[in-house]
N, C-alpha and C positions, 0 to 999 in steps of 0.2 A: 504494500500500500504506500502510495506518493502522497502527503501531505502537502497542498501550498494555501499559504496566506496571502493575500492581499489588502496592504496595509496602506496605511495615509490620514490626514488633514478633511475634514470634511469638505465634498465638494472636489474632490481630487480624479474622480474616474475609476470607483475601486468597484461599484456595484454594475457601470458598463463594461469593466473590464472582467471581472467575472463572469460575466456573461457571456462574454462572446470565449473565452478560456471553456468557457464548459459546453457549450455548443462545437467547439473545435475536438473537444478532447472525449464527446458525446458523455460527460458525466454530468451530474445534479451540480449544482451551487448550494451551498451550507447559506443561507441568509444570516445577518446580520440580528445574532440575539439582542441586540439594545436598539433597534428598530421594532421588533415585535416588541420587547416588554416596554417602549416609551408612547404605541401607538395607543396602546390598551388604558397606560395612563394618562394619554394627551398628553406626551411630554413633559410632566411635571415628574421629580427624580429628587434625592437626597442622596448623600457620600454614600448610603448602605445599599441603596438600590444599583449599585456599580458590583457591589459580590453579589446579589442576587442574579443580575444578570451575566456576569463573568463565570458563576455556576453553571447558569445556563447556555453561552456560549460552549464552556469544557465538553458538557455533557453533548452538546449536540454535533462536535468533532471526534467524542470515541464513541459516538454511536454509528456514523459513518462508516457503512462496509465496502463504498467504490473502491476500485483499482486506483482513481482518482481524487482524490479530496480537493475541491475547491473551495477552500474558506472566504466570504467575504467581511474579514476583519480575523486582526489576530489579539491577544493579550495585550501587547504594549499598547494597542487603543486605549483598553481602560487604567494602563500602566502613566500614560502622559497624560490624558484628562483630569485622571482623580488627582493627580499631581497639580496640576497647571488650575482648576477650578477649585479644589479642596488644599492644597497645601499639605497634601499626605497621599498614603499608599495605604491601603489594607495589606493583610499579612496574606490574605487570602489571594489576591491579585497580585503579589510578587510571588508567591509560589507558581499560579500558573505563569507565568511569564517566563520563570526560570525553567520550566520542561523545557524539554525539546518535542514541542507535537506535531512541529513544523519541518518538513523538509528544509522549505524555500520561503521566502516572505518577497512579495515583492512590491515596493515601496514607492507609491503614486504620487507623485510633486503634483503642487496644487496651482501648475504653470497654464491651469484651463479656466475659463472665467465659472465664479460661481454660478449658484443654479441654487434660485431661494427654495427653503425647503422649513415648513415649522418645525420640523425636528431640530434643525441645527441650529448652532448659538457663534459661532464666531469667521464670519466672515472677513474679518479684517486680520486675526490671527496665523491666517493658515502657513505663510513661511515660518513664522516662529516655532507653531508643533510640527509643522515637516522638521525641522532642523531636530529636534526633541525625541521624534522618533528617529531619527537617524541616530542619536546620541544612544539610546533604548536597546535601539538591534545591535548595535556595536559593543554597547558596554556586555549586554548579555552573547558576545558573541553569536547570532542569529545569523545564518548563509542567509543573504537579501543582497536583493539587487536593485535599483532606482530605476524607475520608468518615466519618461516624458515625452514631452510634445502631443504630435494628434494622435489620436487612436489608432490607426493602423502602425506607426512606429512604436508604442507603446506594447502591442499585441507581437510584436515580431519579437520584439526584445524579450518578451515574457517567455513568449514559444520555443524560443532557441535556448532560453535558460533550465525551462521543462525537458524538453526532450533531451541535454544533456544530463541531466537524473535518470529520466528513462531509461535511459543507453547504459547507466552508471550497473 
């Protein structure tokens, strides 16, 4: 089994670029656990409702039986958020962070204009947590790779870092 994540800055191309990853690779997409538990709440959340849904993110990546796992978001999501909005980390969300569930992470620059969404909170942010999650994958040692520009460069560079795992 191939794990990959797909990481980034909200607004960055993580949930198109899953998409079309999982229509190439004919697997499912893992949806974004803090998109389902924030739609249910209207997006209202507090520091605890990050391990609630960080639970639920885990649990819905080792339930995953594809040959393929496509994640759309990995742990250092809620690893630089709860940081960046709370001024802390749960103990619970640097343990996941610390596995290794991930093959590959591969790390969406937010060099595409945004795209308003009530879920999201910082559109003026997003070079700062791009940078933060790059800080995140490195310090935890995470194989990731940066993806940008338009989508079709974005997807090639993703495909060519896949299928050398594949091949692995």
């Amino acid at each position: 089994m191939l794990r990959i994540a797909v990481t980034g800055p909200e607004s960055s191309g993580k949930t198109t670029l899953c998409a079309a990853l999982s229509a190439h690779y004919s697997v499912s997409c893992l949806p974004e656990y803090a998109r389902l538990y924030l739609e249910k709440t209207k997006g209202f959340y507090e520091q605890k409702d990050l391990d609630c849904i960080a639970q639920g993110q885990f649990e819905s990546v080792l339930s995953s039986q594809s040959k393929i796992v496509i994640s759309d978001t990995d742990f250092s999501v809620l690893e630089v958020w709860s940081q960046y909005k709370y001024h802390q980390v749960s103990a619970l969300i640097k343990e996941f962070v610390r596995k290794d569930l991930f093959d590959l992470h591969i790390l969406c620059s937010p060099d595409i204009p945004w795209e308003e969404d009530p879920l999201r909170e910082s559109p003026k942010s997003r070079e700062e947590l791009f940078e933060l999650y790059k800080e995140s994958l490195n310090k935890h040692n995470k194989n990731f790779i940066v993806v940008a520009g338009a989508h079709e460069e974005r997807l090639k560079k993703s495909w060519q870092a896949i299928d050398a795992l594949i091949k692995v």
